[in-house]
LUMVO-512344 format. One line per field, with one value per residue (C-alpha): x, y, z; residue in one letter. Coordinates in steps of 0.1 Angstrom, whole numbers, plus 5000, padded with zeros to 4 digits. Each point is the difference from the previous one (the first is absolute). Layout:
! LUMVO-512344
east X/...;
north Y/...;
up Z/...;
residu a/...;
//
This chain:
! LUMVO-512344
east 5711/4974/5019/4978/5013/5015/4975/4973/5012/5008/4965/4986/5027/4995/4965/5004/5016/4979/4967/5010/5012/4970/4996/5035/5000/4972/5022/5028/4981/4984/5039/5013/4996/5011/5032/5019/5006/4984/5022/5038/5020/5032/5023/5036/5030/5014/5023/4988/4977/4991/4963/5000/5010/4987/4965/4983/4999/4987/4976/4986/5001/4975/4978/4996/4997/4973/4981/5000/5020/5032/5032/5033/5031/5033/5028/5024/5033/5005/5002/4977/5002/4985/4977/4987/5001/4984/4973/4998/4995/4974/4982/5007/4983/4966/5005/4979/5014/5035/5011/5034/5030/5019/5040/4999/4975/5015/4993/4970/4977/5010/4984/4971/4992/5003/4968/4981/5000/4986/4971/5017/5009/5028/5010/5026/5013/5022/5020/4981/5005/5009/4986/4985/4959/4992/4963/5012/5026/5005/5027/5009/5004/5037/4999/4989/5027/5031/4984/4999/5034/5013/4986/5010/5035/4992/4985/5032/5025/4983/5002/5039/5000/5016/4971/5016/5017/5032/4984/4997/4976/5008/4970/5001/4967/4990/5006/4989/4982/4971/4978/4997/5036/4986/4967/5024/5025/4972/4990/5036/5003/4966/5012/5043/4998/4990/5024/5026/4992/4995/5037/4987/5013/5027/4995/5021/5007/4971/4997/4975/5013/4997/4975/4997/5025/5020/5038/4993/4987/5030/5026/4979/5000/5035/5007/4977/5022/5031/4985/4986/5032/4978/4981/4959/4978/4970/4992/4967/5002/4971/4993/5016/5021/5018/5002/5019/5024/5008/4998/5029/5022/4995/5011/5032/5010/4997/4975/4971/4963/4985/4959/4993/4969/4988/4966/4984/5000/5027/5011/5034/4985/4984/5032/5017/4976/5001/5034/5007/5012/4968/4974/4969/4983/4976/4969/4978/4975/5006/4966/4983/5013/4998/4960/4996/5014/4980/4971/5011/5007/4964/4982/5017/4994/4961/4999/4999/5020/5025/5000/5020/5006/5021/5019/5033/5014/5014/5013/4975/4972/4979/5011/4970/5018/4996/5025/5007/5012/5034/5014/5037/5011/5033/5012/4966/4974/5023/4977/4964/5020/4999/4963/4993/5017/5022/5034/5006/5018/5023/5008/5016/5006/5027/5040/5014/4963/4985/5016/4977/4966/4988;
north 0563/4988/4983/5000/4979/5011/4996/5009/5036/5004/4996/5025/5021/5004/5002/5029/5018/4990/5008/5035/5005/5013/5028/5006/5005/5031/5014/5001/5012/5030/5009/4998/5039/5012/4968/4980/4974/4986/4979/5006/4966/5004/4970/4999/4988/4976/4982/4988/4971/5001/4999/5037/5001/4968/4993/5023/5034/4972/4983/5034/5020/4968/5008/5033/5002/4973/5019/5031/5018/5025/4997/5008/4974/5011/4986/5019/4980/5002/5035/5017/5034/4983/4984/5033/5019/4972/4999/5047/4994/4972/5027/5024/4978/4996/4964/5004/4965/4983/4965/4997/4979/5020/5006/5013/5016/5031/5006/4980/5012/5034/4987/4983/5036/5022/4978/4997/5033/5011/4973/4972/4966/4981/4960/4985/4972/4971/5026/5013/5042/5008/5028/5003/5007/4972/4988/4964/4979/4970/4977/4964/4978/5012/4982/4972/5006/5000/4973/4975/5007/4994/4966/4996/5003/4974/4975/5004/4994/4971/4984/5010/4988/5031/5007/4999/5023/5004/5015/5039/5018/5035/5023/5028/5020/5026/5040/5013/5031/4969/4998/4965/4992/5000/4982/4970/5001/4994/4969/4988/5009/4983/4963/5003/5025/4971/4977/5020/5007/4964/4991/4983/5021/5022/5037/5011/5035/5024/5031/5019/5005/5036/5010/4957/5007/4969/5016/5006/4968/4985/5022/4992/4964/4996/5019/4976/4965/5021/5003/4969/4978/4991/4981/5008/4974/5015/5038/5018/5025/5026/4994/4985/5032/4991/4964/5004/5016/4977/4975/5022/5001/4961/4996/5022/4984/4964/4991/4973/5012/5005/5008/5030/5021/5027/5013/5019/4961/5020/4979/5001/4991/4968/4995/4997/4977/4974/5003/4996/5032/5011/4982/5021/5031/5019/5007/5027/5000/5034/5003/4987/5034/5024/4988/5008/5034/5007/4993/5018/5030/5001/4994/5031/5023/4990/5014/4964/4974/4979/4960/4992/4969/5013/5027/5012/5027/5034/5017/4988/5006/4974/4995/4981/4977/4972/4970/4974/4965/4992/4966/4978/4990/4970/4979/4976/5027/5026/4993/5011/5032/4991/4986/5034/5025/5015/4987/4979/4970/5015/5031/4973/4968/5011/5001/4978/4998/4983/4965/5006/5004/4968;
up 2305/4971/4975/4961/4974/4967/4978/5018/5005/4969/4988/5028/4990/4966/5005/5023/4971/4970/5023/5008/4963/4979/5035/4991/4967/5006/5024/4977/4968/5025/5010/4969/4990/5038/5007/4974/5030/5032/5014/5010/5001/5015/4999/5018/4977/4975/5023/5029/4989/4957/5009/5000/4964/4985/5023/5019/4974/4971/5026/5021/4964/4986/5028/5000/4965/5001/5027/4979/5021/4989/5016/5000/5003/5013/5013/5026/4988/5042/5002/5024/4985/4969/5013/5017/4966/4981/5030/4993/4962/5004/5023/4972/4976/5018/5024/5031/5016/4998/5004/5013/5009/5024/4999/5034/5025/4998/4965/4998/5031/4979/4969/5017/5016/4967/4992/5029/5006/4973/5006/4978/5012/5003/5003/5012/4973/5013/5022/5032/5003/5039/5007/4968/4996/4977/5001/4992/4994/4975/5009/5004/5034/5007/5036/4976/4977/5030/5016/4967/4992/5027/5005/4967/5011/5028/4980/4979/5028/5013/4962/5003/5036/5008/5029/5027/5033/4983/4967/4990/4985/4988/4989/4972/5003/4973/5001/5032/4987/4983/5026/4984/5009/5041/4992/4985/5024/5025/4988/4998/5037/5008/4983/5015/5029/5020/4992/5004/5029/5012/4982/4972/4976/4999/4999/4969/4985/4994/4980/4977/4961/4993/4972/4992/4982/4988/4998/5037/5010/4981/5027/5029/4993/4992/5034/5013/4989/5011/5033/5008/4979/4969/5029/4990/4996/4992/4985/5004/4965/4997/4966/4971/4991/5032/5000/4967/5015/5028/4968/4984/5033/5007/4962/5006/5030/4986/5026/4996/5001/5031/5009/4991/4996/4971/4993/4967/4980/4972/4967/5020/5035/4980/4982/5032/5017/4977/4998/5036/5012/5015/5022/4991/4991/5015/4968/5000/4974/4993/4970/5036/5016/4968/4998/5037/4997/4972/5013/5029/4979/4982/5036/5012/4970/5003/5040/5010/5024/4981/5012/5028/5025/5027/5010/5006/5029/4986/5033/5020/4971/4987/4959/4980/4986/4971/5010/4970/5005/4988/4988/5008/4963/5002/4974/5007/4989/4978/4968/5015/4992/4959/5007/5014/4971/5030/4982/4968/4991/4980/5025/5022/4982/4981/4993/5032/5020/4974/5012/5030/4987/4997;
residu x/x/x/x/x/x/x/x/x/x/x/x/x/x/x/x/x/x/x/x/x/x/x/x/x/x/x/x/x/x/x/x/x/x/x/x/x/x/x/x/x/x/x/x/x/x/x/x/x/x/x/x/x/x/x/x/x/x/x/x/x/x/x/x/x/x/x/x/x/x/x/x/x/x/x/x/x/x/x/x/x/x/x/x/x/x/x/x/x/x/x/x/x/x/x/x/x/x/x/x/x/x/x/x/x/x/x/x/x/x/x/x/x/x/x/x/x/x/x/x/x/x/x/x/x/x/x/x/x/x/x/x/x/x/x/x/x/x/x/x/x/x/x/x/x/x/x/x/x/x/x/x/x/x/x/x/x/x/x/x/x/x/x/x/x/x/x/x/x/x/x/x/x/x/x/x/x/x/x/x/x/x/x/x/x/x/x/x/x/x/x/x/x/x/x/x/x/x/x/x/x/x/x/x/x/x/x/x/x/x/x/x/x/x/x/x/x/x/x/x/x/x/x/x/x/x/x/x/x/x/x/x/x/x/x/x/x/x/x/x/x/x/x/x/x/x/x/x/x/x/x/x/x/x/x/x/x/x/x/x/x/x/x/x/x/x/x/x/x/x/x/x/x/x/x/x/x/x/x/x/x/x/x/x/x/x/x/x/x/x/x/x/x/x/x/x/x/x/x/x/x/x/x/x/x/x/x/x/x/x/x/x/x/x/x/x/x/x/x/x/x/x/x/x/x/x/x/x/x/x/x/x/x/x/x/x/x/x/x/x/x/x/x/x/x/x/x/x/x/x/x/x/x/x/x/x/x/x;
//
């Protein structure tokens, strides 16, 4: 797969957007009278990773906006009889095409249809649809993303010289109905498949964590240590949501830190990393995304091919799709996320942290 760097897409990104804006901005004005809004933007919840509430509706909204294009921002608050309604009134209110993170194909391939139906257009965002009838999907490398943490976790138990035969490593994916969940389980499966298999490793416990949701990560994981006699020696977490729980359960138990993966680079991922509890976290760039969607967005309401680089399989359907690189931040390279606006100093350099920043 083509790996681009950072910065580089970013510039064709954002170029994409500001090229097609003045175009955009005519279609709007001519819509105006007939639609208050164009775009439907259809985000999942609050919980599962605070991107959805503090990144991507700021970042896509700047886009859009900037493009001269009129949206709508919801969020379902993980209910997918909102998110139908909210995806019914944006209809209501004149939006031909809708961006969206799915909650679960169901409900989504649903939404995508009440669109393209009618001769709209759909994208899936970050979440592929299955079965849904989305002319592209946005999304970051999530074989990429599995496969970095869990060399991540590796590289962490060969530090602790804990890589060896007699050593387990337990796995707690993300909610089975995020098609993301499989694409990063994957790529853990690609880097310790084979070594389990060979006996390097030890095969630990594995389960997904309904709906990402930390208080259920939290159970699992302290079912987990019960199981295996507080004997784990390395954790692959989905994202940081989880990996703060297995935090919390280490804590409770009295137990020293052990390699252990997140993703989403949160203030309290960070805060953990520095702090010992966490080997790494998995950063997406998420303006990186919002600008490809975007862009995505104002291709599609122009009749035109939105920019992708590969392709994903949606039962046996080819999905255009735009892959993004993602990045392995540790306690080494934590403050390229300062350098780069993503988090602040004082979001995580503060109250018993701040001893770590150096």
């Amino acid at each position: 797969m083509k790996r681009f760097g950072r910065k580089g897409l970013i510039l064709v990104l954002i170029g994409g957007v500001a090229a097609l804006a003045v175009s955009a901005a005519a279609v709007a004005s001519t819509k105006k009278k007939s639609a208050n809004i164009q775009v439907c933007v259809l985000l999942p919840d609050t919980k599962s990773s605070v991107r959805w509430t503090q990144f991507d509706p700021k970042y896509i909204g700047a886009a859009l906006k900037k493009a001269g294009v009129t949206y709508s921002m919801n969020n379902a608050l993980n209910d997918p009889s909102k998110q139908t309604a909210q995806a019914q009134a944006c209809q209501a209110a004149g939006a031909t095409g809708v961006i969206e993170v799915a909650l679960d194909n169901g409900s989504a391939s649903a939404i995508e249809k009440l669109f393209t139906s009618k001769g709209g257009w759909a994208i899936d965002y970050d979440r592929q649809t299955t079965g849904g009838t989305a002319a592209d999907y946005v999304a970051f490398d999530g074989v990429g993303v599995g496969a970095a943490q869990a060399n991540g976790i590796l590289a962490g138990m060969k530090a602790n010289h804990t890589y060896k035969k007699s050593s387990t490593v337990a796995e707690l994916w993300g909610g089975q109905t995020d098609q993301n969940a499989f694409w990063f389980k994957s790529g853990n499966d690609k880097v310790l498949n084979p070594l389990f298999k060979k006996h390097v490793l030890k095969k630990g416990p594995q389960q997904f964590v309904p709906d990402w949701d930390a208080n259920n990560a939290a159970t699992i994981f302290d079912q987990m240590l019960v199981k295996t006699n507080n004997k784990i020696q390395g954790v692959i977490a989905a994202n940081d949501n989880i990996a703060g729980a297995v935090v919390a359960d280490e804590k409770a138990h009295h137990l020293k830190p052990i390699p252990l993966s997140g993703q989403d680079a949160t203030a309290q991922g960070i805060q953990y990393i520095i702090a010992g509890w966490q080997t790494g976290t998995v950063y997406k760039y998420v303006p990186l995304e919002a600008n490809a969607v975007a862009a995505a967005a104002v291709a599609l309401l122009h009749g035109k091919k939105p920019k992708t680089n590969s392709f994903r399989l949606n039962q046996g359907k080819k999905e255009p799709t735009l892959v993004l690189p993602v990045q392995w931040i540790t306690k080494k390279n934590y403050k390229e996320l300062f350098q780069q606006h993503w988090l602040s100093k004082s979001e995580v350099c503060i109250g018993q942290y701040k001893k770590f920043c150096k």
